[in-house]
C-alpha positions in Angstrom: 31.7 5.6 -2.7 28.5 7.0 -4.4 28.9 10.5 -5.2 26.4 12.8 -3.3 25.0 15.4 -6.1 23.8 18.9 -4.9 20.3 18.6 -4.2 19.9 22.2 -5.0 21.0 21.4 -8.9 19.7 18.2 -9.9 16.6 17.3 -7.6 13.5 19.7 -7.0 11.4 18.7 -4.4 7.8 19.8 -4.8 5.2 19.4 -2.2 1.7 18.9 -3.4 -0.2 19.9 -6.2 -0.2 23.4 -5.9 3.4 23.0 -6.7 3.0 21.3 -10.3 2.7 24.1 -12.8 6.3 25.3 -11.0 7.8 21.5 -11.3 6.5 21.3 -14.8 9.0 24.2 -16.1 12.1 22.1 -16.0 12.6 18.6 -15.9 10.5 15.4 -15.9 7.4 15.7 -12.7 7.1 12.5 -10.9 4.4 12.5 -8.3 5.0 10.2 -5.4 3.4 9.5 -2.0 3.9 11.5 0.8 4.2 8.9 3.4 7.7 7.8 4.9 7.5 4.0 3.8 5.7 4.3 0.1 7.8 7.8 -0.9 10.4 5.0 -0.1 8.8 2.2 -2.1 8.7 4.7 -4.8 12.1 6.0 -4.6 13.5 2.4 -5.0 11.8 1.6 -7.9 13.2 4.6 -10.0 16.6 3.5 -8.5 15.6 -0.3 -9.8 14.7 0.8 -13.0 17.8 2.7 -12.9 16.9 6.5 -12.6 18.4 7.7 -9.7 21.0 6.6 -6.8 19.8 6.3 -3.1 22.5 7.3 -0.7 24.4 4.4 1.0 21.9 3.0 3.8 18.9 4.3 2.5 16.1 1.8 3.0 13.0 1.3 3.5 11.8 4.8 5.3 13.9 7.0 2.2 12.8 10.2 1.3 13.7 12.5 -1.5 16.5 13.8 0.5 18.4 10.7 0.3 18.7 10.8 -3.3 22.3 10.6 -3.9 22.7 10.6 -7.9 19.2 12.1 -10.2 21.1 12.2 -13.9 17.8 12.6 -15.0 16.4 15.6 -13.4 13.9 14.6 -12.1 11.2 16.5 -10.2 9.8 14.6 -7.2 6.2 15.9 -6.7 5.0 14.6 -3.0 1.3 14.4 -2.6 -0.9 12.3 -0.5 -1.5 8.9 -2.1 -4.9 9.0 -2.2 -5.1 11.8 -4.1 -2.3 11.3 -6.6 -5.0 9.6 -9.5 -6.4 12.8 -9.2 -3.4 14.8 -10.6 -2.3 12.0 -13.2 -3.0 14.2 -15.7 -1.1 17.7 -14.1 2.5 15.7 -14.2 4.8 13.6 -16.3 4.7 10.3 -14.4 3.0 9.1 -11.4 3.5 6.2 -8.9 0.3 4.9 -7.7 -0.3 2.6 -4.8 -2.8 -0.4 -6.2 -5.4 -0.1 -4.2 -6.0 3.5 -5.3 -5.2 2.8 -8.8 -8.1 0.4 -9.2 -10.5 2.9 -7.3 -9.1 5.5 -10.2 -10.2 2.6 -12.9 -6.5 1.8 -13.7 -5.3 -1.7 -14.3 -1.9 -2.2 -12.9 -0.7 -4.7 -14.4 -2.1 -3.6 -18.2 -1.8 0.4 -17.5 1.2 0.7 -15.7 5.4 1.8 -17.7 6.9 -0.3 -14.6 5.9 -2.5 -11.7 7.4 -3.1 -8.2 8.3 -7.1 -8.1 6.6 -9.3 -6.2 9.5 -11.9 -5.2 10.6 -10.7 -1.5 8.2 -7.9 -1.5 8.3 -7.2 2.3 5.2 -4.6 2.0 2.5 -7.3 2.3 -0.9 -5.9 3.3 -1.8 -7.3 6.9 -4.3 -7.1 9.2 -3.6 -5.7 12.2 -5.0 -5.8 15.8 -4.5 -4.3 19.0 -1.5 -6.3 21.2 -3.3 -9.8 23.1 -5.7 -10.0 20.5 -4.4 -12.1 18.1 -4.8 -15.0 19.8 -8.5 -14.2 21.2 -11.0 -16.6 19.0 -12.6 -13.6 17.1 -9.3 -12.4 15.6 -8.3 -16.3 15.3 -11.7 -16.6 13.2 -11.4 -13.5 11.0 -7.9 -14.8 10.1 -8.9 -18.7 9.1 -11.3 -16.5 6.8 -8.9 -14.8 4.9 -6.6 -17.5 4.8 -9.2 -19.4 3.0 -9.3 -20.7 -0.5 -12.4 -19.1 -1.3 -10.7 -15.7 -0.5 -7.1 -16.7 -2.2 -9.4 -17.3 -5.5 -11.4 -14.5 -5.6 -8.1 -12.0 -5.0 -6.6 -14.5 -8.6 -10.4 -14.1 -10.1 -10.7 -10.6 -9.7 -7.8 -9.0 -9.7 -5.7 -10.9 -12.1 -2.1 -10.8 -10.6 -3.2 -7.2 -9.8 -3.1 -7.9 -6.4 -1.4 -11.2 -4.8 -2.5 -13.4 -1.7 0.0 -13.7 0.3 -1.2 -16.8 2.0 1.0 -19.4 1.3 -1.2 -22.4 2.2 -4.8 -21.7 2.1 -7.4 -23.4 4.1 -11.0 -24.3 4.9 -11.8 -20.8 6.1 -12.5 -22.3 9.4 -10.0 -23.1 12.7 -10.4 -26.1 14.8 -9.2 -24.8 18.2 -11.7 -22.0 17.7 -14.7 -22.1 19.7 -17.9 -20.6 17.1 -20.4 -21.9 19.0 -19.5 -19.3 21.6 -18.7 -16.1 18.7 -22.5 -17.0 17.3 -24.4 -13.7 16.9 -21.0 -11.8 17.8 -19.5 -9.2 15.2 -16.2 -8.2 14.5 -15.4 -4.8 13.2 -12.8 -4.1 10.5 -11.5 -1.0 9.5 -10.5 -1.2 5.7 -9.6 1.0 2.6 -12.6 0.4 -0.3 -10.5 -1.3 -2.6 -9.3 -3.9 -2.6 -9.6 -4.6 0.8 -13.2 -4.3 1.6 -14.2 -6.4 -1.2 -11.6 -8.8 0.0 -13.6 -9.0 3.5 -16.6 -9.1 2.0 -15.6 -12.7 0.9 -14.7 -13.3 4.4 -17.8 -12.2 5.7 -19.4 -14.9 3.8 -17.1 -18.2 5.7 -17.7 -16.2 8.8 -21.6 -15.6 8.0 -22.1 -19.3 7.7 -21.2 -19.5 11.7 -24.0 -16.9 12.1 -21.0 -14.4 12.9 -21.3 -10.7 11.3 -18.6 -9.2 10.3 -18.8 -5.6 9.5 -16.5 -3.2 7.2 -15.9 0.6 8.2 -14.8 2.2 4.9 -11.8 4.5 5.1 -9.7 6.4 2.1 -6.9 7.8 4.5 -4.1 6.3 6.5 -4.8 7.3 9.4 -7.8 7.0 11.2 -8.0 3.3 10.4 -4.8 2.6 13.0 -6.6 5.3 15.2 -9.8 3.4 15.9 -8.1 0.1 16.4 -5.9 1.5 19.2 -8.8 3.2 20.5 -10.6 0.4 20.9 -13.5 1.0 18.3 -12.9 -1.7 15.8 -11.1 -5.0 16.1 -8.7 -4.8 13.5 -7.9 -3.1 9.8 -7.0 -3.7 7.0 -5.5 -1.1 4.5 -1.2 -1.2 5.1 1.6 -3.1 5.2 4.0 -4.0 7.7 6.3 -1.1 7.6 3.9 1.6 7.3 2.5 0.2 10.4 5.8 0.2 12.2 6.6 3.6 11.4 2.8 4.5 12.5 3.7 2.8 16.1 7.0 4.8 16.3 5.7 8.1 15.5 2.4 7.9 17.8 3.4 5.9 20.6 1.2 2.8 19.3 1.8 -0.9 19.5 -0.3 -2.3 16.8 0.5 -5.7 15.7 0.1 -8.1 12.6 -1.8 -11.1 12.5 -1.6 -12.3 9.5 -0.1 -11.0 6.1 -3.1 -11.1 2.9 -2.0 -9.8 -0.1 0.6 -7.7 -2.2 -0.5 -5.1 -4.4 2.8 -4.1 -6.5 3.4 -0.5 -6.3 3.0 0.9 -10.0 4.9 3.8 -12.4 1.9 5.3 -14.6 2.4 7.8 -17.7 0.8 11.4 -16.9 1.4 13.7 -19.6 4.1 11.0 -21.2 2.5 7.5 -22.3 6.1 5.9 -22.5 9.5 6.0 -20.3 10.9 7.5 -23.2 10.9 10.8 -21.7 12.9 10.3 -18.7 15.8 9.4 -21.4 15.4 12.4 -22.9 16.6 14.6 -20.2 19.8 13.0 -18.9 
């Protein structure tokens, strides 16, 4: 059995960064995201690299507080995840969701100590729709889009294994059973985070362009009101999370979002702060 360490001894937990020049006194500052399932997606790559010891059972919602073993004293600094390139620079290491590393000007795969893997990554971004709509033509169109090749080439083009299309078979771009004579002049609405996912549908705005269907992108940098306006009715679909984020989204708020189709990965990332190697963790156990 894995032996449960006082939490009180070897883990300070520090929330946001009006905490930091507290964490910074002792021990080795990690900042992490504040959410349930990428704290988690965090957590488990410090206990993949070998840093700490998740309690038995801990999965894919763990927070700090199931930290079962921390050897290395380290100092878990939850912040938003938006705004942890901001504070890169305030702590020792920092884990940085993809999507808001490259909007910081960080290349994962060349700038980052340690990367999540991609082999049976279950946090695939989706897209995501409100429940009976998958089906209807305009989701069924948007979807042949971003399944196509021209959008599985671009994500390789641009992003360079930065981010991963999860589309196992690319097509044309277009679906046969869909009707786009009838979605001419129609537009679909998509709720998405700037990067990379509103480039990303920018590609798909072109396939879906050429059937004189608009599709337009509502920038958002939180991950929250993107799910809200979907429910409510005010876009057709986003496009910022994975799978489940989304499900811990519907449990907590009483919504019944759904996927409709899983796009890409972006690997979650470990980036130096104050340390430019890993070195330093080693130093403290």
């Amino acid at each position: 059995m894995k032996k449960i360490l006082s939490l009180l001894l070897s883990l300070t937990v520090c929330a946001g960064a009006g905490a930091l020049s507290a964490c910074s006194e002792d021990g080795i500052s990690v900042a992490v995201p504040n959410d349930a399932t990428n704290e988690a997606r965090a957590l488990l790559l410090f206990e993949d690299l070998g840093y700490i010891t998740l309690k038995e059972g801990a999965g894919i919602t763990a927070t700090v507080r199931d930290i079962a073993e921390n050897p290395y004293n380290l100092r878990f600094v939850e912040t938003e995840a938006a705004q942890i390139p901001r504070i890169l620079q305030d702590v020792d290491y920092a884990v940085i969701n993809s999507n808001y590393a490259l909007d910081a000007g960080l290349a994962p795969l060349e700038n980052s100590l340690a990367i999540e893997s991609a082999e049976d990554n279950p946090y695939a971004n989706i897209l995501a729709v409100r429940p009976g709509t998958e089906n209807s033509d305009k989701i069924r169109a948007l979807v042949a889009a971003l399944s196509s090749e021209q959008v599985a080439d671009f994500i390789q083009a641009e992003y360079g294994g930065s981010v991963i299309s999860s589309v196992s078979d690319p097509g044309t771009g277009y679906d046969d059973g869909v009707d786009y004579a009838a979605l001419s002049g129609t537009t679909i609405t998509v709720a998405a985070s700037p990067t990379p996912h509103a480039e990303i549908l920018a590609v798909a705005a072109e396939i879906l362009a050429a059937r004189d269907i608009e599709l337009e992108i509502l920038e958002f940098t939180d991950y929250i009101i993107p799910n809200n306006v979907v429910y409510e009715g005010e876009a057709d679909a986003n496009y910022f999370q994975h799978l489940p984020y989304l499900e811990n989204f519907n449990a907590e708020n009483g919504t019944d979002l759904v996927s409709a189709l899983a796009v890409h990965l972006e690997p979650l990332g470990l980036y130096g702060g104050r340390q430019t190697s890993l070195d330093a963790i080693g130093a403290e156990k």
